[in-house]
Biopython code that builds the backbone (N, CA, C, O; Angstrom):
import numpy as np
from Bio.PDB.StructureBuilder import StructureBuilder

atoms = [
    (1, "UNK", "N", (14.004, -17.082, 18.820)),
    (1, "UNK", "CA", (12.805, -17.363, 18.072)),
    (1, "UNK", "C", (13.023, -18.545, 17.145)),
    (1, "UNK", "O", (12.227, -19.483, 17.092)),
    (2, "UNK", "N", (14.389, -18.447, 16.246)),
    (2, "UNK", "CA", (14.451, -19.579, 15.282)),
    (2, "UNK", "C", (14.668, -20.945, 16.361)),
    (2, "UNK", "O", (14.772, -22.006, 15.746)),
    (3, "UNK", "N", (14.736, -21.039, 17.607)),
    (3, "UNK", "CA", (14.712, -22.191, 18.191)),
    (3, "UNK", "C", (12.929, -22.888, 18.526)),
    (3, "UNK", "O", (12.449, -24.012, 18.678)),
    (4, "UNK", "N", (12.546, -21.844, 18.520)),
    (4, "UNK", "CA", (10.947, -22.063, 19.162)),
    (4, "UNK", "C", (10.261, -22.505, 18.044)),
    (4, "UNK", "O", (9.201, -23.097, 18.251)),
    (5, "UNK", "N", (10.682, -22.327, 16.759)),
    (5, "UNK", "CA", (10.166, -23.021, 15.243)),
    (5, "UNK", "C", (10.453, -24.223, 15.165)),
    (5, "UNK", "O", (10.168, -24.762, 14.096)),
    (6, "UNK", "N", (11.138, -25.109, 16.291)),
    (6, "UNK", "CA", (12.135, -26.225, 15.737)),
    (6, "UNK", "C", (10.909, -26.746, 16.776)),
    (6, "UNK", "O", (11.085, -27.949, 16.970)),
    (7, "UNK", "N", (10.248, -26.470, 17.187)),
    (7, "UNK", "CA", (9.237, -27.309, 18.319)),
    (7, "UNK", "C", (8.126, -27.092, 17.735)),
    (7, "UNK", "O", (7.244, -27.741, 18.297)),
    (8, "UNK", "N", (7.479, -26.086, 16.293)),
    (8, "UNK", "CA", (6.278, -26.499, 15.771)),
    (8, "UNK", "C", (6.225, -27.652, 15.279)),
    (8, "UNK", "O", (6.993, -28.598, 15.105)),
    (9, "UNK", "N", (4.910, -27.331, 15.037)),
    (9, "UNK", "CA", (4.303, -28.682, 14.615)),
    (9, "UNK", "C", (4.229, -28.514, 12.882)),
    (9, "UNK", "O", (4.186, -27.347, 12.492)),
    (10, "UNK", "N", (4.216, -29.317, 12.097)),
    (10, "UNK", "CA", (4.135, -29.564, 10.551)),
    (10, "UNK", "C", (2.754, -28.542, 10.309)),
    (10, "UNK", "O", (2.582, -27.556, 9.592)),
    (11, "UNK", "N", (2.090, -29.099, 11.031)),
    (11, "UNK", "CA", (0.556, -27.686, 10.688)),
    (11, "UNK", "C", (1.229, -26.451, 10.695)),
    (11, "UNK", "O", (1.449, -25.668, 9.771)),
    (12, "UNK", "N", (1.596, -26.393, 12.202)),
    (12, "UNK", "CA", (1.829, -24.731, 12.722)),
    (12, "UNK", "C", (3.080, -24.335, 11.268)),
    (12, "UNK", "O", (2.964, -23.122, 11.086)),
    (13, "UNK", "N", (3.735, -24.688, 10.648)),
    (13, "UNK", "CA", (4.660, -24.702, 9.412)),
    (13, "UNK", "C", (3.814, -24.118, 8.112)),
    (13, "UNK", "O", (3.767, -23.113, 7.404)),
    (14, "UNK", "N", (3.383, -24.992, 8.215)),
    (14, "UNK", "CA", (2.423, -24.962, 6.915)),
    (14, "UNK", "C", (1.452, -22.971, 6.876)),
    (14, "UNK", "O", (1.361, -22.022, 6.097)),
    (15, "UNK", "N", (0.907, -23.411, 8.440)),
    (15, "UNK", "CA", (0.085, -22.124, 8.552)),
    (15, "UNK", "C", (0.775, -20.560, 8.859)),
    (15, "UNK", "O", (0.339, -19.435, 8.613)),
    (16, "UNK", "N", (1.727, -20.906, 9.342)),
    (16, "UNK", "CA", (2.852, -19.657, 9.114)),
    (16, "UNK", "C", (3.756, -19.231, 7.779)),
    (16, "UNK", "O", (4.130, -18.058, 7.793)),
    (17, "UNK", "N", (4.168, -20.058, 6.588)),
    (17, "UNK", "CA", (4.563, -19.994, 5.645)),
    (17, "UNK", "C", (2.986, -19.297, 4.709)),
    (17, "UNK", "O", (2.979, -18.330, 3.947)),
    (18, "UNK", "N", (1.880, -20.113, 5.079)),
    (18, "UNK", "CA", (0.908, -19.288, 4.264)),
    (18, "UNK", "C", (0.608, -17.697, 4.659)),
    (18, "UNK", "O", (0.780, -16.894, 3.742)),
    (19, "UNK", "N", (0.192, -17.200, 5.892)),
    (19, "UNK", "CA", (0.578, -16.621, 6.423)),
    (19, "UNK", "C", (1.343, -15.224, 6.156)),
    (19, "UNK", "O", (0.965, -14.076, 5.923)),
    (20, "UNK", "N", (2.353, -15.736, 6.271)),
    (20, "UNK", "CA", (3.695, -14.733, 6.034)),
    (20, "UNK", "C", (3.961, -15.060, 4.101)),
    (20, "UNK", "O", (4.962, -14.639, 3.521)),
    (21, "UNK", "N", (3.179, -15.624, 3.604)),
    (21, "UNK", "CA", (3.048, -15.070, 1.847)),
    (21, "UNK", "C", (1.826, -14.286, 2.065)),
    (21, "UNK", "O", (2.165, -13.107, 1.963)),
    (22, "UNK", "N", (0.737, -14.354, 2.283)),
    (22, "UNK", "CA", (-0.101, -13.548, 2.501)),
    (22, "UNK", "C", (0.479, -12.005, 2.683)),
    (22, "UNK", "O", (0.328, -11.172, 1.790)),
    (23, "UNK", "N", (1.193, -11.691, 3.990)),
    (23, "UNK", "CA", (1.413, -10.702, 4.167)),
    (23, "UNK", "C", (2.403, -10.016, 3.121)),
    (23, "UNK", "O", (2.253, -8.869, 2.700)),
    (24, "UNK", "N", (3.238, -10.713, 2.831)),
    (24, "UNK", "CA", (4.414, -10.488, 1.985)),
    (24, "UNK", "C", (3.766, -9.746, 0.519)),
    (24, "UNK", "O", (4.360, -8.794, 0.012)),
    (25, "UNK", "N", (2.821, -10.156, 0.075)),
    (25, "UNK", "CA", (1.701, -9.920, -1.109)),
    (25, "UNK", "C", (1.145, -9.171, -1.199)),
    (25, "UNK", "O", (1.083, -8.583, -2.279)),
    (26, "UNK", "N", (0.433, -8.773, -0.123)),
    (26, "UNK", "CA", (-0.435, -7.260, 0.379)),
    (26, "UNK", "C", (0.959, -6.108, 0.420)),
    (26, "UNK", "O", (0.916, -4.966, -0.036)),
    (27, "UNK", "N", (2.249, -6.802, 1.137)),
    (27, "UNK", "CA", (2.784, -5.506, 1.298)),
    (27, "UNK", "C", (3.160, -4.886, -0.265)),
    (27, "UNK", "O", (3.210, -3.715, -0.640)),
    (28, "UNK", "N", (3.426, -6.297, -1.091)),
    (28, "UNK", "CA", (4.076, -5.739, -1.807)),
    (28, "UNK", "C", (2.772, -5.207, -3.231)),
    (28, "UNK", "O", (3.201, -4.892, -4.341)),
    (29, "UNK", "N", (1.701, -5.202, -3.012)),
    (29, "UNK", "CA", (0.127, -4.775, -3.488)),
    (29, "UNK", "C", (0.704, -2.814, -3.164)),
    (29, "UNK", "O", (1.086, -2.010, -4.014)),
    (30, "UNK", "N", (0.562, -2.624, -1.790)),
    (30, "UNK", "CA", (0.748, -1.483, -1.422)),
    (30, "UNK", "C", (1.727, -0.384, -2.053)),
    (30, "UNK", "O", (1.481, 0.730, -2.515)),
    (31, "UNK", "N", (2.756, -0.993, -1.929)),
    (31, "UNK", "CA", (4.437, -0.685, -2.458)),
    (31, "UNK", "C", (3.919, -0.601, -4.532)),
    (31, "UNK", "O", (4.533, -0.054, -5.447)),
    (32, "UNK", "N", (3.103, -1.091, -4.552)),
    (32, "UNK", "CA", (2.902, -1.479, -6.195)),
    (32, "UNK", "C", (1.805, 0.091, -6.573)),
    (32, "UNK", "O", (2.020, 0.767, -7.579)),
    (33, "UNK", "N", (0.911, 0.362, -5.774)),
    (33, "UNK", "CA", (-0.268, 1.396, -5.209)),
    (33, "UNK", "C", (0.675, 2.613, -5.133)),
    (33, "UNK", "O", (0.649, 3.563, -5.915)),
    (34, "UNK", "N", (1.327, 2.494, -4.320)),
    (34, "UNK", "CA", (1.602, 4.232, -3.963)),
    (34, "UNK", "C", (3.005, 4.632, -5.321)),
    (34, "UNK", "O", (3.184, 5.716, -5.876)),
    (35, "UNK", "N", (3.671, 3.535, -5.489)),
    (35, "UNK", "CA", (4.599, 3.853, -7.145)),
    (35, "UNK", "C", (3.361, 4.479, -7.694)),
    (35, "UNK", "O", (3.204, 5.699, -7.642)),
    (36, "UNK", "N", (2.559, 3.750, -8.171)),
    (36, "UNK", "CA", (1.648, 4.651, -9.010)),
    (36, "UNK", "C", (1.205, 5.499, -8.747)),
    (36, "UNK", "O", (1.278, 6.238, -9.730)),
    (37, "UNK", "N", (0.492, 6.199, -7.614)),
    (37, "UNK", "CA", (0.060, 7.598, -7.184)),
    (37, "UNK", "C", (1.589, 8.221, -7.175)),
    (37, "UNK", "O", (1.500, 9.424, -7.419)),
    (38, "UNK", "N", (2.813, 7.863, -6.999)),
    (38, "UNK", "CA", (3.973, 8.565, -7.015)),
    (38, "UNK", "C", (4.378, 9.302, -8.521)),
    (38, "UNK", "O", (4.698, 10.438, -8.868)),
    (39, "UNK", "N", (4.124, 7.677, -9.361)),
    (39, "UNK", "CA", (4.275, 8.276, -11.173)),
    (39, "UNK", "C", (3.195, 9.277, -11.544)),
    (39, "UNK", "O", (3.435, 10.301, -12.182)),
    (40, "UNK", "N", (2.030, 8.935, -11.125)),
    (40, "UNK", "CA", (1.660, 9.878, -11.471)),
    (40, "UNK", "C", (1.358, 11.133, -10.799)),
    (40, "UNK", "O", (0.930, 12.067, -11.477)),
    (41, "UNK", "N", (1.439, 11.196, -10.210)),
    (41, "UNK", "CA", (2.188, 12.410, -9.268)),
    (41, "UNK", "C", (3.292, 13.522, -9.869)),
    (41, "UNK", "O", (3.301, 14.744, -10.015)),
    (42, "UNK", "N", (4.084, 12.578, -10.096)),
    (42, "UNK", "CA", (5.464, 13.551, -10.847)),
    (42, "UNK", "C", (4.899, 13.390, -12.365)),
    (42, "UNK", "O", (5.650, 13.898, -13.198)),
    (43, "UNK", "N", (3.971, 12.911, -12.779)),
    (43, "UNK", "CA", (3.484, 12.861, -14.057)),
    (43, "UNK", "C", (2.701, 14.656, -14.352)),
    (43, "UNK", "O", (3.053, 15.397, -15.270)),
    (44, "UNK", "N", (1.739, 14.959, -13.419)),
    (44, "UNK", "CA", (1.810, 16.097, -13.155)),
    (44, "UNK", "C", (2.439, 17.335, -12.834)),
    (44, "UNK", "O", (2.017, 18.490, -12.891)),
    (45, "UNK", "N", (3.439, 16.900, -12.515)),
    (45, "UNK", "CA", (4.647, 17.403, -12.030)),
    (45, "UNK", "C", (3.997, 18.370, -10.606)),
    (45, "UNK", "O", (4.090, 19.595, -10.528)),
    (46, "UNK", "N", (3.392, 17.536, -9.639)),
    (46, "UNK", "CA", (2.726, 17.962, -8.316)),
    (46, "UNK", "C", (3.853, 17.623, -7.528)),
    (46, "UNK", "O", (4.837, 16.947, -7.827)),
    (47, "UNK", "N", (3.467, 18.365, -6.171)),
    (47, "UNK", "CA", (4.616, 17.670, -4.800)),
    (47, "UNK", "C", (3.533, 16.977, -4.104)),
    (47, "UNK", "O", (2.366, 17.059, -4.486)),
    (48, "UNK", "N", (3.931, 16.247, -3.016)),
    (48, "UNK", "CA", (3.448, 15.725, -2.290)),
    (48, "UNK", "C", (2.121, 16.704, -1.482)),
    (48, "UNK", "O", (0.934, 16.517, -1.213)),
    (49, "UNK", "N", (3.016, 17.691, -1.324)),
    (49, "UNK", "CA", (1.616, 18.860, -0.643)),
    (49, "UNK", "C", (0.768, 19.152, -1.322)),
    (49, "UNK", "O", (-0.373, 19.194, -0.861)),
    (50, "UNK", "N", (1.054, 19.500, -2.836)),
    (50, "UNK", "CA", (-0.204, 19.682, -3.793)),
    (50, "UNK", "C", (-1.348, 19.148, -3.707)),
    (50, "UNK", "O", (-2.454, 19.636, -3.476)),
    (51, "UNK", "N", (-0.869, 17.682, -3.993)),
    (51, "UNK", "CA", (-1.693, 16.620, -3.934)),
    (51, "UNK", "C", (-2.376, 16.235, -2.330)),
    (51, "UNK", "O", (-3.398, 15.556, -2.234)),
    (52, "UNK", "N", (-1.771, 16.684, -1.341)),
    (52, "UNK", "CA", (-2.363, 16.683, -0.258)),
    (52, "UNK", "C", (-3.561, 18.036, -0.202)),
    (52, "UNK", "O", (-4.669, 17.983, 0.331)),
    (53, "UNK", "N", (-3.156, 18.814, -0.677)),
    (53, "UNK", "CA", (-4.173, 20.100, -0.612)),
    (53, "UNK", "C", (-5.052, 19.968, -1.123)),
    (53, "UNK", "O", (-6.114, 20.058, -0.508)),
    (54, "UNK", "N", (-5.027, 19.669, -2.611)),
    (54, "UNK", "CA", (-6.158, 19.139, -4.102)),
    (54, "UNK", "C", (-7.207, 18.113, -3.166)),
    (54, "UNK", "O", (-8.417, 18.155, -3.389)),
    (55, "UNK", "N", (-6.614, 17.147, -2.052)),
    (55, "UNK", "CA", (-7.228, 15.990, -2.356)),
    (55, "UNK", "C", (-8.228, 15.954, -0.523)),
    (55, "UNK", "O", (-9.029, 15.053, -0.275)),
    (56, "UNK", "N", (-7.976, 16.880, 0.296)),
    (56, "UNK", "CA", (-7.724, 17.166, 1.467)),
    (56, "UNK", "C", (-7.277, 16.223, 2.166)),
    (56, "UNK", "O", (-7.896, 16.209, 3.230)),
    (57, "UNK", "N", (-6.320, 15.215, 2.105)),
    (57, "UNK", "CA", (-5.343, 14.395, 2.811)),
    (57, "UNK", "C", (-4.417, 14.934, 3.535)),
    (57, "UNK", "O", (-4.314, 16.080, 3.097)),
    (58, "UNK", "N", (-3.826, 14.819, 4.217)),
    (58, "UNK", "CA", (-2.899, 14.857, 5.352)),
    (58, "UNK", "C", (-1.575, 15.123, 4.276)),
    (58, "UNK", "O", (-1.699, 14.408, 3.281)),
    (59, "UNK", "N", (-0.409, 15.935, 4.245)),
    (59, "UNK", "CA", (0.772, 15.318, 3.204)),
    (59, "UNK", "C", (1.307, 14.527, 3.880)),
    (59, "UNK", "O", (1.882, 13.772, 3.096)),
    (60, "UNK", "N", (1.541, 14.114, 5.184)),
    (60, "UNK", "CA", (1.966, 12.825, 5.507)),
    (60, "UNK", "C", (1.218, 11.338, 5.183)),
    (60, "UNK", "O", (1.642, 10.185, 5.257)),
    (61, "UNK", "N", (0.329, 11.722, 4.914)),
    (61, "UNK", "CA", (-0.506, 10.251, 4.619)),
    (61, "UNK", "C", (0.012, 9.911, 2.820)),
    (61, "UNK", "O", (0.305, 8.937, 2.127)),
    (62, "UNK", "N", (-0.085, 11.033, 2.715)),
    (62, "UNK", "CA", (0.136, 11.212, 0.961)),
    (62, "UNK", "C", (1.601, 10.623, 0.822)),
    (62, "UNK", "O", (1.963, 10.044, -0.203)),
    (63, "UNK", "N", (2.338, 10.792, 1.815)),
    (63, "UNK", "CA", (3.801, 10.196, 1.834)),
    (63, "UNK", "C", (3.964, 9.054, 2.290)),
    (63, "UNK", "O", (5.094, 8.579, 2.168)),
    (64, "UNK", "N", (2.975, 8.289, 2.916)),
    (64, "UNK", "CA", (2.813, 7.335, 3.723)),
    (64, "UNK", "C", (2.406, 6.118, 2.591)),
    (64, "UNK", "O", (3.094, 5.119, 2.379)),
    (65, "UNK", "N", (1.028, 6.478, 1.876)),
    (65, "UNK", "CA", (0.823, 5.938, 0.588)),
    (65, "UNK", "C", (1.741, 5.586, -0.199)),
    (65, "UNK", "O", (1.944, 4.396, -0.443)),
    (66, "UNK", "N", (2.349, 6.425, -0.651)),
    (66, "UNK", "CA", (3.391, 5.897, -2.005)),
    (66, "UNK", "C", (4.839, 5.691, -1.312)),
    (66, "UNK", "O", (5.827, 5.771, -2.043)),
    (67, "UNK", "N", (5.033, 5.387, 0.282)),
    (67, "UNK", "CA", (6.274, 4.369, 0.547)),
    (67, "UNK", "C", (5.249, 2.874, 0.816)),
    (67, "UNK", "O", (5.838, 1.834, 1.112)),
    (68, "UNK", "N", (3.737, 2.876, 0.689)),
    (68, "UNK", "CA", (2.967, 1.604, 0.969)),
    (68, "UNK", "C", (3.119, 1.078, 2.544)),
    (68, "UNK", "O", (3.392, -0.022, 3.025)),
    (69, "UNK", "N", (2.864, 2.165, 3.024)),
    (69, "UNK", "CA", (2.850, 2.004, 4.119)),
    (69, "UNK", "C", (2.077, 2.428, 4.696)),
    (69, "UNK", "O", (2.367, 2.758, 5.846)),
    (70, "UNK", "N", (0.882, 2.612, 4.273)),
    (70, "UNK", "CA", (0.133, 3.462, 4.959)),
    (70, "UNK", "C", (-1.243, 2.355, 5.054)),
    (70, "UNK", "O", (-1.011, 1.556, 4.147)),
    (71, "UNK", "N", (-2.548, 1.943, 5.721)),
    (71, "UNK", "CA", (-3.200, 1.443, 5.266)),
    (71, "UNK", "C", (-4.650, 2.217, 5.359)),
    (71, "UNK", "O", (-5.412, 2.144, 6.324)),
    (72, "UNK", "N", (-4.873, 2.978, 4.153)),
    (72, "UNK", "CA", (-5.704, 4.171, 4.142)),
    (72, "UNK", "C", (-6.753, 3.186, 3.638)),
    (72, "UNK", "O", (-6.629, 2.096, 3.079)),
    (73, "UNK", "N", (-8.104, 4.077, 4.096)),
    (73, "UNK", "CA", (-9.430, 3.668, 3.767)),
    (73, "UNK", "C", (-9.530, 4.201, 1.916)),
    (73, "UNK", "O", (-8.943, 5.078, 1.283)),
    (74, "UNK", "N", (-10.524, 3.217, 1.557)),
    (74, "UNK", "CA", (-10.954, 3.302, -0.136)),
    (74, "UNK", "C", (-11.227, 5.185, -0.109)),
    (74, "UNK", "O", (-10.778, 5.868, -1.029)),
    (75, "UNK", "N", (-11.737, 5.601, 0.659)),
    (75, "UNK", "CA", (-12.284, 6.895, 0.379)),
    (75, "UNK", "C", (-10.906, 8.101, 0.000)),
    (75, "UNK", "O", (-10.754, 9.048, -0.771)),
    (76, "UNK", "N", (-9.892, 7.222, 1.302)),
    (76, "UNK", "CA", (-8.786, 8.273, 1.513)),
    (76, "UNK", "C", (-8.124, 8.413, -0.684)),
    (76, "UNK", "O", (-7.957, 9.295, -1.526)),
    (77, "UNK", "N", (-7.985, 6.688, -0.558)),
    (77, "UNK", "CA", (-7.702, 6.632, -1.823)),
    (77, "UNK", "C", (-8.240, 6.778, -2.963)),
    (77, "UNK", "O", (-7.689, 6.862, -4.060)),
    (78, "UNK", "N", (-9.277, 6.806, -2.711)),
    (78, "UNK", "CA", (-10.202, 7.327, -3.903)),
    (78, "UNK", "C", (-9.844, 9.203, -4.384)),
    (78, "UNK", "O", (-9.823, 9.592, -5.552)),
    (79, "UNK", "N", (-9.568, 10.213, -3.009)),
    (79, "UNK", "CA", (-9.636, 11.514, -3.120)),
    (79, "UNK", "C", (-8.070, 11.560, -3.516)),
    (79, "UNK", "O", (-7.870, 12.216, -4.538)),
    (80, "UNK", "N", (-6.791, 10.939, -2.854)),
    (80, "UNK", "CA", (-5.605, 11.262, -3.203)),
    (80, "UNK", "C", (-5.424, 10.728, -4.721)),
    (80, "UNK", "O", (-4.732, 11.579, -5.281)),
    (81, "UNK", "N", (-5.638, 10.028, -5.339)),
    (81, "UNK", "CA", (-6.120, 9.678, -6.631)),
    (81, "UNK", "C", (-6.798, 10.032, -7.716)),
    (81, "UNK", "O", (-6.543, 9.799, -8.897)),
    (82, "UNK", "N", (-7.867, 10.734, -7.130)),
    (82, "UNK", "CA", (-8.449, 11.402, -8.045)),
    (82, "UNK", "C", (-7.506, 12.619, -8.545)),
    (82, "UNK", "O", (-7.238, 12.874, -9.720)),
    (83, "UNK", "N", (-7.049, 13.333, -7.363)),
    (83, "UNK", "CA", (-6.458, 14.486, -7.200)),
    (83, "UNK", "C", (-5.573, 14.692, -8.878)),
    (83, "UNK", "O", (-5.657, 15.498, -9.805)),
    (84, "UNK", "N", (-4.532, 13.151, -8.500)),
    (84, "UNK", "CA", (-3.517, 12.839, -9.849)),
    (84, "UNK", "C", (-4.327, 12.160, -11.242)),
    (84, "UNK", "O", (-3.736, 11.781, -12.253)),
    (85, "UNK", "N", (-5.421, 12.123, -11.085)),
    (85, "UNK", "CA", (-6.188, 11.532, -12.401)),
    (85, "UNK", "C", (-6.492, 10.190, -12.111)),
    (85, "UNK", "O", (-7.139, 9.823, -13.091)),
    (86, "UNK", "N", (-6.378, 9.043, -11.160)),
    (86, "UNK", "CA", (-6.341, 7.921, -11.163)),
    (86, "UNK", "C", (-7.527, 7.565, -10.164)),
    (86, "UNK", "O", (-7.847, 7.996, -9.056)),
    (87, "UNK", "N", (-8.089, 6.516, -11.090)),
    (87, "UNK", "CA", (-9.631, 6.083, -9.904)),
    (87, "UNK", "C", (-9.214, 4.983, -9.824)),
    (87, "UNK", "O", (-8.419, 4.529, -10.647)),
    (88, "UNK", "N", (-9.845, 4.047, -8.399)),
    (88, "UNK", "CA", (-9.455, 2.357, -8.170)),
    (88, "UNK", "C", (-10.052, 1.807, -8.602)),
    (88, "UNK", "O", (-11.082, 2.388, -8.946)),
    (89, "UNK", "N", (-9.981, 0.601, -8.885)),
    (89, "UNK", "CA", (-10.584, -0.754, -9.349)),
    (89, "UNK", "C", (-9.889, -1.674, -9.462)),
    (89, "UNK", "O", (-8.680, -1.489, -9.602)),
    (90, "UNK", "N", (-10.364, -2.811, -9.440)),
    (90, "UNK", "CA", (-10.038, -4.076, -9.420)),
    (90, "UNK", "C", (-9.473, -4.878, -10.774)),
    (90, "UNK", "O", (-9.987, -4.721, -11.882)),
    (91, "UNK", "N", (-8.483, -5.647, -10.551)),
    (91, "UNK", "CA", (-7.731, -6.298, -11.902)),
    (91, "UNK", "C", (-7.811, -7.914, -11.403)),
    (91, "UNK", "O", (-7.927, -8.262, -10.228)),
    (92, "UNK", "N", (-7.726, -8.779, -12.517)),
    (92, "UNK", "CA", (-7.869, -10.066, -11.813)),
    (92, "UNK", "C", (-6.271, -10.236, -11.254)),
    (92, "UNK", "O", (-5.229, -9.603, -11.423)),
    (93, "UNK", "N", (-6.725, -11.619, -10.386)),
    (93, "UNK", "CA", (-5.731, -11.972, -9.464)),
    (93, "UNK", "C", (-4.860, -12.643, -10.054)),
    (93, "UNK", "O", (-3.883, -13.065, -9.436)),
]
sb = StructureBuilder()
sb.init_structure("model")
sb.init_model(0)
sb.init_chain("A")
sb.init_seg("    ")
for serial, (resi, resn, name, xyz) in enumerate(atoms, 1):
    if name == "N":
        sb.init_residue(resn, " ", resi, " ")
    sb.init_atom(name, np.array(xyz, "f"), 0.0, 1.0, " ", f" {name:<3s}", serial, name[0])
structure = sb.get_structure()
């Protein structure tokens, strides 16, 4: 693969470095998301199933979330969230 980069083009460079920060950003958005449903999680001092039961989520999704790996719909996150006290919204960029 690192040979097949040596034959892009200065664009194709440009648009893969943006790209792959993009992704890099979201993942690390996610990873930033489920710490917090995690703190507060043990802030309650809940398990993972609790909070899956409270919230009717899956406990694998609930585990899936706070390694940020999961890419759950607003609703999913809205109910596993609520569950621990925490509603979403938006912060500037």
């Amino acid at each position: 693969m690192a040979a097949d980069r040596q034959t892009w083009s200065a664009d194709t460079h440009v648009v893969h470095e943006a790209v792959t920060s993009a992704v890099k950003a979201g993942v690390q958005e996610r990873i930033a998301l489920g710490a917090q449903l995690a703190d507060a999680r043990h802030t309650k001092r809940m398990t993972q199933l609790q909070v899956a039961k409270a919230s009717g989520v899956n406990q694998a999704e609930v585990s899936r979330i706070e390694r940020g790996t999961s890419n759950s719909t607003i609703d999913t996150l809205e109910r596993v969230g609520g569950s621990v006290g925490l509603r979403l919204g938006f912060e500037p960029a």
